[in-house]
C-alpha positions as CSV (number, residue, x, y, z in Angstrom):
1,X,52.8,72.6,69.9
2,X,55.2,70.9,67.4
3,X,58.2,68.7,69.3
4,X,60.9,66.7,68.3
5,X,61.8,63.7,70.1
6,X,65.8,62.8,69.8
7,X,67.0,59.0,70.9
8,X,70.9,59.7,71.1
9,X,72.6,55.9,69.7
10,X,76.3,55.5,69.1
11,X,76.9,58.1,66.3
12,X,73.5,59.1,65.2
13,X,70.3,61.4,66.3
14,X,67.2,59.1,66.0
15,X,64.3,61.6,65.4
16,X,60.5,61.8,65.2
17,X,58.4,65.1,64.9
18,X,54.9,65.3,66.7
19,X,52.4,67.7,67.1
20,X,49.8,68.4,69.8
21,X,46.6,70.0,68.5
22,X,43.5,70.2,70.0
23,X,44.1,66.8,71.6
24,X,44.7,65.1,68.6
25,X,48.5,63.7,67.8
26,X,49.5,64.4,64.4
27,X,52.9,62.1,63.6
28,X,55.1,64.7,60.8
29,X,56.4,63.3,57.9
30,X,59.8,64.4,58.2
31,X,62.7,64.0,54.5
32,X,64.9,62.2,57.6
33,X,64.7,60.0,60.3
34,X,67.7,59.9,61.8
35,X,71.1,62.1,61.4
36,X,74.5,60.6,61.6
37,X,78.0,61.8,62.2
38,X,80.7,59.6,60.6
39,X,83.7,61.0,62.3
40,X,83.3,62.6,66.0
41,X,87.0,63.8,66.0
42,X,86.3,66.3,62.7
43,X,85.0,69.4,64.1
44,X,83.8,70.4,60.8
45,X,81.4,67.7,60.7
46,X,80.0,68.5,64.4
47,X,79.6,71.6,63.2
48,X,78.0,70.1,59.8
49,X,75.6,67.6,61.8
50,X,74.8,71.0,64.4
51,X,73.8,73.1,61.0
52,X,71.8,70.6,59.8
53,X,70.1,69.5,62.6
54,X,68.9,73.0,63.5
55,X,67.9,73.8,59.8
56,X,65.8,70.6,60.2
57,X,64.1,72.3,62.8
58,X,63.5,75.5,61.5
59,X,62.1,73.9,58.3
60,X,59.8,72.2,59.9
61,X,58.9,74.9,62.7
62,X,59.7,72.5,65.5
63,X,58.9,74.7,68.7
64,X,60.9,72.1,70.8
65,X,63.5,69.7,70.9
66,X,63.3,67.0,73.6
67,X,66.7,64.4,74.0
68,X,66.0,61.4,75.9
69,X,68.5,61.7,78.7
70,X,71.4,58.8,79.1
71,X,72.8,57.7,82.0
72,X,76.5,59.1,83.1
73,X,77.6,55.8,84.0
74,X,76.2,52.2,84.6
75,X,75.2,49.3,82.9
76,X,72.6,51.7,80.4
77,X,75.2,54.2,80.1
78,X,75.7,56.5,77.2
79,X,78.6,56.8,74.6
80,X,81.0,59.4,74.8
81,X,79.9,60.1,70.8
82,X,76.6,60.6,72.5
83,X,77.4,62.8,74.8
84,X,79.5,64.8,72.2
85,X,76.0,64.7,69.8
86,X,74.0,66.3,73.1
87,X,76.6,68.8,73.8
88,X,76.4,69.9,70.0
89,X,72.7,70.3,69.9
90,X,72.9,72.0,73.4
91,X,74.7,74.8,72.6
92,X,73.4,75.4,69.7
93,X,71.2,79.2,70.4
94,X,68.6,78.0,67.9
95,X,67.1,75.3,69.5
96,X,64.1,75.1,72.6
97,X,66.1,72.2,74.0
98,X,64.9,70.1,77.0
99,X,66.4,66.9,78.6
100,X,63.9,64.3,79.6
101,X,64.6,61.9,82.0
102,X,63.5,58.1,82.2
103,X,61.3,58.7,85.7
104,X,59.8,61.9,84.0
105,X,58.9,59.6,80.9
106,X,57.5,56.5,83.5
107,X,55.9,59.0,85.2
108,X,54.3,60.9,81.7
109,X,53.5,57.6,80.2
110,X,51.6,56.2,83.3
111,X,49.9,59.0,83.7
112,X,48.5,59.1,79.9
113,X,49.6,55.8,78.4
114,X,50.0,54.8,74.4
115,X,46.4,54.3,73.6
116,X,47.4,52.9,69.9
117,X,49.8,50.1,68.8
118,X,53.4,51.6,68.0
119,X,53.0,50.1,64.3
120,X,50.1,51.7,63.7
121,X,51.8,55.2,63.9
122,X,53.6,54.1,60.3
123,X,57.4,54.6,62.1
124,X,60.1,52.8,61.6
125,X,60.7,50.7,64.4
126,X,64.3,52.5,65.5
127,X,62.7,55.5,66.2
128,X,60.0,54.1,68.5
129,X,62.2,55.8,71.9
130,X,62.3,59.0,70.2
131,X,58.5,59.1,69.1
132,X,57.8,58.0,73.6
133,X,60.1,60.7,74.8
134,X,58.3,63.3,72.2
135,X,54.7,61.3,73.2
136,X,56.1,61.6,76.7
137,X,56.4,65.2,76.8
138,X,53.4,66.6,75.0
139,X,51.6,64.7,77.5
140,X,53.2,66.2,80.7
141,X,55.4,69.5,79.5
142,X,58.0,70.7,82.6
């Protein structure tokens, strides 16, 4: 199973692709790391950052898309922008889209912790949440 772990900040998707086989982990080299929308009030580039994350997806056979989920409201809240990103990629028809929540990733990371250094995965170090939450989930699927 191929998934793509999504870390919602500000304006941008952080992303990381990861694959499950025959309990190996197999980090994807992927042509971008993270996507970014300049202007959340321009419909045509929601629609633009929608297109192109989905095409993303499809090129590289992702057979699900996991969004670390944000808080509504609090001190670890997410951004409106965010929210708008989450909604896009929600409704898009295309995608296998899951929400994963923070006790689901405590309780998927206890269970079956990180068994290698982040760095040595060859990341950058923003999209260390997004590689968890995809970690996470391959480990413990809902």
């Amino acid at each position: 199973m191929k998934v793509c772990g999504v870390e919602l900040q500000g304006n941008e998707a952080v992303i990381c692709i990861l694959s499950l086989s025959d309990n190996l982990f197999e980090v994807s080299p992927c042509r971008v790391q993270r996507l970014v929308v300049a202007d959340s009030y321009d419909s045509a580039q929601m629609k633009a950052f929608q297109f192109s994350f989905v095409k993303l997806m499809q090129d590289y056979n992702v057979d699900r898309v996991i969004i670390r989920q944000r808080e509504m409201r609090g001190k670890f809240a997410g951004s409106a922008v965010g929210f708008k990103l989450e909604a896009a990629l929600q409704l898009s028809p295309d995608l296998n889209l899951r929400l994963m929540s923070s006790s689901q990733r405590k309780e998927s990371l206890k269970a079956h912790p990180l068994h290698i250094p982040f760095k040595e995965t060859e990341l950058k170090q923003f999209q260390e949440a997004a590689f968890i939450t995809a970690f996470a989930y391959l480990n413990n699927p809902f």
